[in-house]
N, CA, C and O atoms as CSV, one atom per row, in Angstrom:
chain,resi,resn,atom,element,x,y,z
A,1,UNK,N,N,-4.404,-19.289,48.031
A,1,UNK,CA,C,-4.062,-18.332,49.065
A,1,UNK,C,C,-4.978,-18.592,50.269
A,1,UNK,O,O,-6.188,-18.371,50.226
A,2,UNK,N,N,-4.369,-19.049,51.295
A,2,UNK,CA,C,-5.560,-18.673,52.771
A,2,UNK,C,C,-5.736,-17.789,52.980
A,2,UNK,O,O,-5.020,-16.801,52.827
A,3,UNK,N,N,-7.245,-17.927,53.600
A,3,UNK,CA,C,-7.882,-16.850,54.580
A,3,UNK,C,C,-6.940,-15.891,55.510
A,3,UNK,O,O,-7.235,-14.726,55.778
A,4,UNK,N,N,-5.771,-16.555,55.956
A,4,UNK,CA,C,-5.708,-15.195,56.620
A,4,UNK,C,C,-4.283,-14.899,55.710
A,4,UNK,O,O,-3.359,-14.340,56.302
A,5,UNK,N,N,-4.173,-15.136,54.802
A,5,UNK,CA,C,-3.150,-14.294,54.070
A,5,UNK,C,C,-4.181,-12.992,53.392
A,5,UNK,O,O,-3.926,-11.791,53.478
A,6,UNK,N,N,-5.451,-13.639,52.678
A,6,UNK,CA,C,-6.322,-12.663,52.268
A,6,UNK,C,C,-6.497,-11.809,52.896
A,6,UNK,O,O,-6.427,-10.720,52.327
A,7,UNK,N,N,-6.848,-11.819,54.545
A,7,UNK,CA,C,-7.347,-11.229,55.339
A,7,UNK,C,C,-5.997,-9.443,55.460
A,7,UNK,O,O,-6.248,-8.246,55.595
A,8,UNK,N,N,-4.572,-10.289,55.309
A,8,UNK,CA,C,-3.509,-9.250,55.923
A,8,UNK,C,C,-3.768,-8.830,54.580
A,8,UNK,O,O,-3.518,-7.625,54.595
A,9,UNK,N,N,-4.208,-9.220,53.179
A,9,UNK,CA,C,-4.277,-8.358,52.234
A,9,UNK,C,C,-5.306,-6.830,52.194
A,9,UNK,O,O,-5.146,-5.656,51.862
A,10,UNK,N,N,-6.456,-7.728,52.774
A,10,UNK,CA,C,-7.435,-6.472,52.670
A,10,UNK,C,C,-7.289,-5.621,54.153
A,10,UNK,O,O,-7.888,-4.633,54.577
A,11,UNK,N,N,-6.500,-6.243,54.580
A,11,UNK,CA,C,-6.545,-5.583,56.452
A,11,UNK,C,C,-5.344,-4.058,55.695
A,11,UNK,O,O,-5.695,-2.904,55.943
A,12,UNK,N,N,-3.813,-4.350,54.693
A,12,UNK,CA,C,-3.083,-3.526,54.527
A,12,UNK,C,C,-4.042,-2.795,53.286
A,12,UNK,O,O,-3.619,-1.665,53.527
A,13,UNK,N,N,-4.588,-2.667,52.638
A,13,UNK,CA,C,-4.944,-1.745,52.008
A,13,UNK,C,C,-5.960,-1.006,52.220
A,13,UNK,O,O,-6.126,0.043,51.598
A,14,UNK,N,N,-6.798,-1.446,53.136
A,14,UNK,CA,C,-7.691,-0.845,54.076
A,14,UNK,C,C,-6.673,0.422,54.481
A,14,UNK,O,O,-7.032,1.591,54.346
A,15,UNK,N,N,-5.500,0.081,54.940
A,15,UNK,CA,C,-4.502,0.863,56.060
A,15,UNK,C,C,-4.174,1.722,54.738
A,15,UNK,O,O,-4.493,2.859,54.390
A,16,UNK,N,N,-3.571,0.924,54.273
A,16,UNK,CA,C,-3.137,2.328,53.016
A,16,UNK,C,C,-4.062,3.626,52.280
A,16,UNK,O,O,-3.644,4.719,51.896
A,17,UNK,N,N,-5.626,3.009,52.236
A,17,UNK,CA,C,-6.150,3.827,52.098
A,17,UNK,C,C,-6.161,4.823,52.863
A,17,UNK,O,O,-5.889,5.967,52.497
A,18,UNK,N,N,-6.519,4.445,54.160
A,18,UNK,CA,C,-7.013,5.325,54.930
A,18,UNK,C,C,-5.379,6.653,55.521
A,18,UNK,O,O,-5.439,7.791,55.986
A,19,UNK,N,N,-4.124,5.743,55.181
A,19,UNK,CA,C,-3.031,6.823,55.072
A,19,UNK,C,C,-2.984,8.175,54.260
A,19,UNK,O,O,-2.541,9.293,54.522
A,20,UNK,N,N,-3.773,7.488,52.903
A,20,UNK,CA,C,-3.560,8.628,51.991
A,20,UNK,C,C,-4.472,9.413,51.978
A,20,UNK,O,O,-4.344,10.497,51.408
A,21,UNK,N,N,-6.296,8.841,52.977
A,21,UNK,CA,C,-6.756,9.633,53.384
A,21,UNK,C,C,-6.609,10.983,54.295
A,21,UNK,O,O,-7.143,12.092,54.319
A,22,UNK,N,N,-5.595,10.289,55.032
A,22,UNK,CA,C,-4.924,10.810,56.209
A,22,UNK,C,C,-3.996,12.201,55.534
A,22,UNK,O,O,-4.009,13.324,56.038
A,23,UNK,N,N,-3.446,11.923,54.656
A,23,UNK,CA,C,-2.140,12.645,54.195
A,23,UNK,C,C,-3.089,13.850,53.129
A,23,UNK,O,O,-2.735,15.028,53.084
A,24,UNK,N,N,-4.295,13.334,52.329
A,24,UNK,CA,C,-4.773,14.338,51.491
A,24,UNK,C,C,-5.542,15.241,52.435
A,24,UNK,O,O,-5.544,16.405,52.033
A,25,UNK,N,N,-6.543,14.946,54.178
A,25,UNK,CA,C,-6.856,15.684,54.664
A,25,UNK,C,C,-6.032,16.394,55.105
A,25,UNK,O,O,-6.615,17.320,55.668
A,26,UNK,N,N,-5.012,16.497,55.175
A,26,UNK,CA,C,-3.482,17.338,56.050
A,26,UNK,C,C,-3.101,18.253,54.871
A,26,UNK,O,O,-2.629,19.376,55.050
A,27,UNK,N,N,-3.321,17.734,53.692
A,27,UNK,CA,C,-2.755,19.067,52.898
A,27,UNK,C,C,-4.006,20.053,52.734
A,27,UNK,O,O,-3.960,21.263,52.956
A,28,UNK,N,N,-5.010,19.415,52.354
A,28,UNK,CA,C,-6.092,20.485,52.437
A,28,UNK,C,C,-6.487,21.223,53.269
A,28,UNK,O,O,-7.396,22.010,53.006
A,29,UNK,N,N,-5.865,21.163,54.599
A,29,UNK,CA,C,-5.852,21.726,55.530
A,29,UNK,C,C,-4.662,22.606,55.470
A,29,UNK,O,O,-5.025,23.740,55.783
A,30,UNK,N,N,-3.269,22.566,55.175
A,30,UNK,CA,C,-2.074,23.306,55.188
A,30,UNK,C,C,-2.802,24.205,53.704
A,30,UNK,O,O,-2.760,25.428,53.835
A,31,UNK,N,N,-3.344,23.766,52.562
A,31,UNK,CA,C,-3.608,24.891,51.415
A,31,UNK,C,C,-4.794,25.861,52.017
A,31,UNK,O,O,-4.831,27.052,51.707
A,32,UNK,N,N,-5.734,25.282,52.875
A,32,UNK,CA,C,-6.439,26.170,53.492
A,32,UNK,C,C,-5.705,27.254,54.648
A,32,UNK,O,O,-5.867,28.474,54.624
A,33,UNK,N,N,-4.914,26.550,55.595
A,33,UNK,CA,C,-4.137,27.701,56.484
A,33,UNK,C,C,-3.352,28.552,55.260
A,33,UNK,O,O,-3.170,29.649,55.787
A,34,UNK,N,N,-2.950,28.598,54.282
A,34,UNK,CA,C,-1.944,29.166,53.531
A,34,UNK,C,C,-2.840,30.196,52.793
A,34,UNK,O,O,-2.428,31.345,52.635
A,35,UNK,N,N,-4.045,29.810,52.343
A,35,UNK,CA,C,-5.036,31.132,52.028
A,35,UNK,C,C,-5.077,31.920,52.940
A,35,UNK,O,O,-4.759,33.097,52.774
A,36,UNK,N,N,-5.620,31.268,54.499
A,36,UNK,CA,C,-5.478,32.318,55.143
A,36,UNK,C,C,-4.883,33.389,55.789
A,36,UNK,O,O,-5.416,34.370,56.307
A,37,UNK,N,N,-3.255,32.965,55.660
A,37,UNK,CA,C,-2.325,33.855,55.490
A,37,UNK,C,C,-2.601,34.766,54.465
A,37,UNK,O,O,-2.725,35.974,54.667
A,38,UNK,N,N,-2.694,34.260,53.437
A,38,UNK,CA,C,-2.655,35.100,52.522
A,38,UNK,C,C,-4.099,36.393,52.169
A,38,UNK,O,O,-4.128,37.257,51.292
A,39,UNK,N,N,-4.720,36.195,52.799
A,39,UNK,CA,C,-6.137,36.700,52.768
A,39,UNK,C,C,-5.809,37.773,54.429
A,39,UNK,O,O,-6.275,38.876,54.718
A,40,UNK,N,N,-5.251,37.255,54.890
A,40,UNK,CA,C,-4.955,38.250,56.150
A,40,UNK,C,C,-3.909,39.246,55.613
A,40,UNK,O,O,-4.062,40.429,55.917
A,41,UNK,N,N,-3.176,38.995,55.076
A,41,UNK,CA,C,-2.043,39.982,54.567
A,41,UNK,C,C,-2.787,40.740,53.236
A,41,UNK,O,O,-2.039,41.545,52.681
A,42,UNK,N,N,-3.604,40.661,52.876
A,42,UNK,CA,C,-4.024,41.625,51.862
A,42,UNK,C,C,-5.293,42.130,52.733
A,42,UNK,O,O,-5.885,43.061,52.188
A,43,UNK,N,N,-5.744,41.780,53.769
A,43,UNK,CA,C,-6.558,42.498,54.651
A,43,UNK,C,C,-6.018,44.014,55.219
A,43,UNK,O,O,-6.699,45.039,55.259
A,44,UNK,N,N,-4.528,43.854,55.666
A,44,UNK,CA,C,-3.786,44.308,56.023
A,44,UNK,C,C,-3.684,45.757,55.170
A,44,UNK,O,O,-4.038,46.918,55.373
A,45,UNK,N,N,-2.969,44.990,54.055
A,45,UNK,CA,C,-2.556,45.842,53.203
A,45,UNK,C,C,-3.703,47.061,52.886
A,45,UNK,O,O,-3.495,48.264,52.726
A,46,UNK,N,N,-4.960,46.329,52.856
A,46,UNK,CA,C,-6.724,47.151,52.222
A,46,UNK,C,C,-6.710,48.202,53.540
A,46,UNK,O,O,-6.752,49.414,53.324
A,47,UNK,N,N,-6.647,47.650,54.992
A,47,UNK,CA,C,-6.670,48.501,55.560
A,47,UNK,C,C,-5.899,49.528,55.709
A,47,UNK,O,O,-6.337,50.678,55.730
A,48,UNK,N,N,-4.438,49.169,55.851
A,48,UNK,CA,C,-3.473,50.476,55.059
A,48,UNK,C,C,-3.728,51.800,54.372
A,48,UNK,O,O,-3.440,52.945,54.720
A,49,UNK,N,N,-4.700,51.066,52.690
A,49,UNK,CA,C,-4.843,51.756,51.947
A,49,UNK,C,C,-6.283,52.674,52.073
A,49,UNK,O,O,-6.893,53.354,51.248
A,50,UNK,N,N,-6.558,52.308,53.734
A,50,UNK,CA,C,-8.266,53.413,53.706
A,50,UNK,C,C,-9.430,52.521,52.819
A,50,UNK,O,O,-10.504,53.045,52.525
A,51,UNK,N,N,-9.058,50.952,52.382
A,51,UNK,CA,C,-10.033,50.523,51.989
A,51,UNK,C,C,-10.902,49.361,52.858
A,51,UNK,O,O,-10.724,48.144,52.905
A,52,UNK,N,N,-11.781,50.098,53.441
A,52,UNK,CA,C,-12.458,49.265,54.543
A,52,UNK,C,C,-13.128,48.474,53.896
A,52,UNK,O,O,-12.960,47.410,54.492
A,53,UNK,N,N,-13.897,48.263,52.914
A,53,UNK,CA,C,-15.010,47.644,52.110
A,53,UNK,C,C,-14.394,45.921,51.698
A,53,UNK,O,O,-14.820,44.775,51.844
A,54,UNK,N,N,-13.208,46.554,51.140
A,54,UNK,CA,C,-11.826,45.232,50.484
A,54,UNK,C,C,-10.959,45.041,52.070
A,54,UNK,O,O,-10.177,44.104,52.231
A,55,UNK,N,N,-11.152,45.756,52.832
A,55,UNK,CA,C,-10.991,44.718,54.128
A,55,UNK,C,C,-11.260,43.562,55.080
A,55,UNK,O,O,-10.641,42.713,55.720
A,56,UNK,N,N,-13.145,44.178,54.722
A,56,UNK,CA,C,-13.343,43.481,55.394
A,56,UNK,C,C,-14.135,42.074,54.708
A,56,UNK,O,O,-14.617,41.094,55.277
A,57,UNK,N,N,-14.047,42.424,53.245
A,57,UNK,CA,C,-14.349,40.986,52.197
A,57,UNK,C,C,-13.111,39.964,52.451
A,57,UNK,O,O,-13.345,38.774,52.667
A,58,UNK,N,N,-11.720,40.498,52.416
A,58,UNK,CA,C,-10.581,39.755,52.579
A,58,UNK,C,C,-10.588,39.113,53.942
A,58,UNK,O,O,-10.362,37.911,54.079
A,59,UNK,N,N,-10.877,40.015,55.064
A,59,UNK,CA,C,-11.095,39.475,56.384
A,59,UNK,C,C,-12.122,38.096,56.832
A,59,UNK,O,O,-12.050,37.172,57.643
A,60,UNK,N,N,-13.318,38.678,55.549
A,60,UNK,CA,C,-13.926,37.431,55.854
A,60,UNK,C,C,-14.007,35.587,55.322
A,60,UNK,O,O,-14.483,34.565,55.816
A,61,UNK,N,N,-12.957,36.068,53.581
A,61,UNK,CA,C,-12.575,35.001,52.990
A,61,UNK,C,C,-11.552,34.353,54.304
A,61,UNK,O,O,-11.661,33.199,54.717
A,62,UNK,N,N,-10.673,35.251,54.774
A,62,UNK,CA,C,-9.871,34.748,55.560
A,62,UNK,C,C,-10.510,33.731,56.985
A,62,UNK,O,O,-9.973,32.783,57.557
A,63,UNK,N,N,-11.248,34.098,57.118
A,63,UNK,CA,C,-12.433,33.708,58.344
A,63,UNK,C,C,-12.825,32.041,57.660
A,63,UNK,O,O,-12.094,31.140,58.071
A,64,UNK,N,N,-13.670,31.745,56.896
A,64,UNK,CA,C,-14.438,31.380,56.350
A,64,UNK,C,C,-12.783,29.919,55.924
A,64,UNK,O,O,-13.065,28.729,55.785
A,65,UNK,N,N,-11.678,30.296,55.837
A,65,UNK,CA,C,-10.466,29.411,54.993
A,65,UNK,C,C,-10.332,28.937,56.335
A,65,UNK,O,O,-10.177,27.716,56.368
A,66,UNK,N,N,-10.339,29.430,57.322
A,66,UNK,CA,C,-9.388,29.212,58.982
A,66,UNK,C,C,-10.649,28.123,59.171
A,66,UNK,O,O,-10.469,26.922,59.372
A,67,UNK,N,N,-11.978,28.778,59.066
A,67,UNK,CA,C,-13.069,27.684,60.072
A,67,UNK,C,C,-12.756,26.324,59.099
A,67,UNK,O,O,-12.376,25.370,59.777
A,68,UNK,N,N,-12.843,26.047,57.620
A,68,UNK,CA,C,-12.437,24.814,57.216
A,68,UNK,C,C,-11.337,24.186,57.101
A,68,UNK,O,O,-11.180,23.120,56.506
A,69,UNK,N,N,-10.391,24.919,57.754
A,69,UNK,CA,C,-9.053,24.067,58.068
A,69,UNK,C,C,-9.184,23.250,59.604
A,69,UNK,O,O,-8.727,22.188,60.025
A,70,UNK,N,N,-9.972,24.226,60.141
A,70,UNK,CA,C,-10.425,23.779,61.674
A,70,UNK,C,C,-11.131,22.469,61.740
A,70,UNK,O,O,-10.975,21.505,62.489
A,71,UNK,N,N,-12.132,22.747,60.532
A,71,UNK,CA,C,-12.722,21.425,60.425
A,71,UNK,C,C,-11.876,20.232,60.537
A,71,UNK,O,O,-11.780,19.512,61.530
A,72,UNK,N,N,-11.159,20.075,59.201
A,72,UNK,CA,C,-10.512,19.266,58.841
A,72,UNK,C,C,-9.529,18.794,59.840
A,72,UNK,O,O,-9.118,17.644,59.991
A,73,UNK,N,N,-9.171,20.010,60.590
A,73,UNK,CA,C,-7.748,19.555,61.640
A,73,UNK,C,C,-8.625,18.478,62.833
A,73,UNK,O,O,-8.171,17.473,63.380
A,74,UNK,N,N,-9.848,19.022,62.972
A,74,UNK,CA,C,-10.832,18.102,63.689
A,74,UNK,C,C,-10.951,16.720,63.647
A,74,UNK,O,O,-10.667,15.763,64.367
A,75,UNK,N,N,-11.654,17.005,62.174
A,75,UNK,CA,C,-11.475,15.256,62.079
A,75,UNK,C,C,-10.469,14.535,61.984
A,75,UNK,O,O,-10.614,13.323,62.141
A,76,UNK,N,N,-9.226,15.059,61.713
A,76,UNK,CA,C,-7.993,14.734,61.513
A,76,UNK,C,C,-7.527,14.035,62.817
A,76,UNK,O,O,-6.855,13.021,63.005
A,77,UNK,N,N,-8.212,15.073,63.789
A,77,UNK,CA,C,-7.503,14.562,65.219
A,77,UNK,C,C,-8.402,13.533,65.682
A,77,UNK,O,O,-7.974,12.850,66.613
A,78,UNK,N,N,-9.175,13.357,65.385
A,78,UNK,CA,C,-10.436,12.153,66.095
A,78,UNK,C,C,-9.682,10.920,65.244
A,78,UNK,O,O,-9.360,9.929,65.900
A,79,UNK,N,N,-9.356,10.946,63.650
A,79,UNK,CA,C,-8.584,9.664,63.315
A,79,UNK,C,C,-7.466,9.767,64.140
A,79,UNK,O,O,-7.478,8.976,65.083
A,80,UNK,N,N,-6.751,10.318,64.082
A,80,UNK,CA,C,-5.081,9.881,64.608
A,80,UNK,C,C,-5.580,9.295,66.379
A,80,UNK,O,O,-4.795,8.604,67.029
A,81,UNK,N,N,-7.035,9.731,66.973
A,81,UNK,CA,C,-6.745,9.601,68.448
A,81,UNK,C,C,-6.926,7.994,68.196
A,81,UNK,O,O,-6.220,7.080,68.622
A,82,UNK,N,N,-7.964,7.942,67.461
A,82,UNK,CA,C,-8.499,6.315,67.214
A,82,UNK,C,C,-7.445,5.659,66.920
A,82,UNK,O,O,-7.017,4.838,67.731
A,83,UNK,N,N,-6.908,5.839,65.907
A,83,UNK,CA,C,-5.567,4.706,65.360
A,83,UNK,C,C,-5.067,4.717,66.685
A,83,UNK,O,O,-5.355,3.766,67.412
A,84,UNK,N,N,-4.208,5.844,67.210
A,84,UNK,CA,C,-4.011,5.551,68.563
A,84,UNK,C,C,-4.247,4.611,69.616
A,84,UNK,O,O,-3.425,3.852,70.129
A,85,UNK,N,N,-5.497,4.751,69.889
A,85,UNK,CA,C,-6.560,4.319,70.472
A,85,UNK,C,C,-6.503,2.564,70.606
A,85,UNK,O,O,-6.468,1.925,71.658
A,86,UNK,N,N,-6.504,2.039,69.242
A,86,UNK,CA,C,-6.630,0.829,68.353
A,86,UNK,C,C,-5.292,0.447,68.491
A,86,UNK,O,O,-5.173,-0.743,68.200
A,87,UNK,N,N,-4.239,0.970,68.815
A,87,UNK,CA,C,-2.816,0.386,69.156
A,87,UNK,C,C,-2.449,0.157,70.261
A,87,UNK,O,O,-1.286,-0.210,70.427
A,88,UNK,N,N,-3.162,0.276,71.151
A,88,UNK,CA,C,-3.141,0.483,72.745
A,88,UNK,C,C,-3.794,-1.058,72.853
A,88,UNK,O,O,-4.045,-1.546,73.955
């Protein structure tokens, strides 16, 4: 095998990795926004029920799910600008 057949070998799985990197940070980010739906709607509900205490624990799980989806959507966007970037 030549060098640069090797080369498109490790050049595509390099790429593939970094896809499924790509694709597992995007869901952990959609299961994190989806807590926080869900942590806002039982915030909701606590406050409804006159329970400020279980409001504002739910309010803050909810807080705490949003800032690490933020993260993630972060770095998410610094890869996609680069690949970008690298195609230009």
């Amino acid at each position: 095998m030549s060098n640069e057949i090797q080369a498109k070998l490790v050049q595509t799985k390099a790429s593939l990795a970094l896809k499924q990197k790509l694709t597992d940070n995007n869901k952990k980010a959609a299961t994190h926004f989806h807590a926080v739906k869900k942590h806002n709607i039982d915030t909701f509900k606590h406050h409804e029920a006159d329970n400020y205490h279980k409001a504002a624990t739910t309010l803050m799980l909810a807080n705490g799910y949003q800032i690490s989806a933020k993260e993630i959507q972060k770095k998410e966007f610094t890869n996609h600008a680069q690949k970008a970037t690298n195609k230009m």
